[in-house]
C-alpha positions in Angstrom: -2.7 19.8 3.6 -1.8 16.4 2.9 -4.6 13.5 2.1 -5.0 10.1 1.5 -8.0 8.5 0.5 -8.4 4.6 0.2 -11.1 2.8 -1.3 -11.8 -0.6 -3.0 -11.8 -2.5 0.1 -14.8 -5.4 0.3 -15.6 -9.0 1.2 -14.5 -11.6 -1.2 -13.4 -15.2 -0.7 -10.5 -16.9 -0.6 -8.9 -16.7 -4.2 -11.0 -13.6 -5.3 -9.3 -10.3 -6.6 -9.7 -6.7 -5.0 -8.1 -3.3 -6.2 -7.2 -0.6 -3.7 -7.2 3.0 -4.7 -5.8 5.6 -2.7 -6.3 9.5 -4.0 -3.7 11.8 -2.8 -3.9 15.2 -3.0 -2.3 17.9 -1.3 1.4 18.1 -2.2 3.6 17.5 -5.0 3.4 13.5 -6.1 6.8 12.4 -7.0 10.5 11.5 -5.7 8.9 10.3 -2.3 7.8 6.9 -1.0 4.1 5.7 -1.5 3.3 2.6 0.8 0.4 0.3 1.5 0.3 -1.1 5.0 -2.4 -3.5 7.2 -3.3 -4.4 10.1 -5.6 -6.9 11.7 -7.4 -7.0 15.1 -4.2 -7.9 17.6 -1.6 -7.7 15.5 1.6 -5.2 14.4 0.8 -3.0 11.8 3.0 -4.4 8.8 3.9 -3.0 5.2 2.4 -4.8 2.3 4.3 -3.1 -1.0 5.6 0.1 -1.0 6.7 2.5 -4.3 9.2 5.4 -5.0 7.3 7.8 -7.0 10.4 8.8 -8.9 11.8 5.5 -9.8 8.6 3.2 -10.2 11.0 0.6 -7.7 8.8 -1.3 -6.1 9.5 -3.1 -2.6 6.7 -6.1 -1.2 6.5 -8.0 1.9 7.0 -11.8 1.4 3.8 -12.7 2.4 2.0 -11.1 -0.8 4.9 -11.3 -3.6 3.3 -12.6 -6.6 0.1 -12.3 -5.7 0.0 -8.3 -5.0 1.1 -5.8 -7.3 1.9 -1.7 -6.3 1.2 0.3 -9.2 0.9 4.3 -9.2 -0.6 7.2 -12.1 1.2 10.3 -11.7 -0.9 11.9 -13.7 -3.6 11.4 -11.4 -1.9 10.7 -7.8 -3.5 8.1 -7.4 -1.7 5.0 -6.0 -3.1 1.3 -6.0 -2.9 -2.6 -4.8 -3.9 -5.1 -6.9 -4.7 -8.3 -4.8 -5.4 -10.8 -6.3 -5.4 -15.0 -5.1 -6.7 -13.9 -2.0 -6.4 -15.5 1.4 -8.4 -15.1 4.2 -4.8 -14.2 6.2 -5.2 -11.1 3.9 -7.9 -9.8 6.1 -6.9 -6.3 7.9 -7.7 -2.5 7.8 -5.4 -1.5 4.2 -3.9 2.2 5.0 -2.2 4.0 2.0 0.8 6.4 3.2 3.4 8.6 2.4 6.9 8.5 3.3 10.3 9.6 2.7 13.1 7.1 1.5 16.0 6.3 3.6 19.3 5.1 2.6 20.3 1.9 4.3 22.5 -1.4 3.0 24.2 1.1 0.3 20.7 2.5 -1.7 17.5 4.7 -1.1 14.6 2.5 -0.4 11.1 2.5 0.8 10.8 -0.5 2.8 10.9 0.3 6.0 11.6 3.5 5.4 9.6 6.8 7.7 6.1 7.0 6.8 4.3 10.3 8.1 1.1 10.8 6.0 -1.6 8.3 6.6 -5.1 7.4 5.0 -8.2 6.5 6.8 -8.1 2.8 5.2 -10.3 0.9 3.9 -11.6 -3.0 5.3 -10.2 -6.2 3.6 -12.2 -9.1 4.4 -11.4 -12.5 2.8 -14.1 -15.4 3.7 -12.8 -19.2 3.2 
């Protein structure tokens, strides 16, 4: 079956790095979305950055461009967030996931595309 396994998550202040790992196993990696998503106490789940494992394409929310990067290994399924310049806004529960692209405004893309495979995430916490 299919799993998702974040880690990397931690306490660092504002303007501090982390790296998020998520370990998938389970099926086939490749030609399917990959996503990171958060959510802190009272608020909406929202997507962070989000990947299409055949393509490398890479899709972020404004909120993090330039400061997060979504990167992936095939080799070793592993998928991963690189945060850095930190803010304490950044604070939530990171979840990695897997998805299927959909096809909207004329191409296949991830962002906001279906997500149905979910990790157990992993705590952010950024102190100011």
């Amino acid at each position: 079956q299919v799993q998702l396994v974040e880690s990397g998550g931690g306490s660092v202040q504002a303007g501090g790095s982390l790296r998020l790992s998520c370990a998938a196993s389970g099926f086939i990696y490749g030609r399917h979305c990959m996503g990171w998503f958060r959510q802190a106490p009272g608020k909406e789940r929202e997507g962070v950055a989000a990947i299409y494992t055949g393509s490398g394409n890479t899709y972020y929310a404004d909120s993090v461009k330039g400061r997060f990067t979504i990167s992936q290994d095939n080799a070793k399924n592993t998928l991963y967030l690189q945060m850095n310049s930190l803010k304490p806004e950044d604070t939530a529960m990171y979840y990695c996931a897997r998805g299927l692209s959909i096809y909207r405004g004329g191409v296949y893309t991830c962002w906001r595309s279906e997500y149905n495979y979910w990790g157990q995430g992993t705590q952010v916490t950024v102190s100011s």
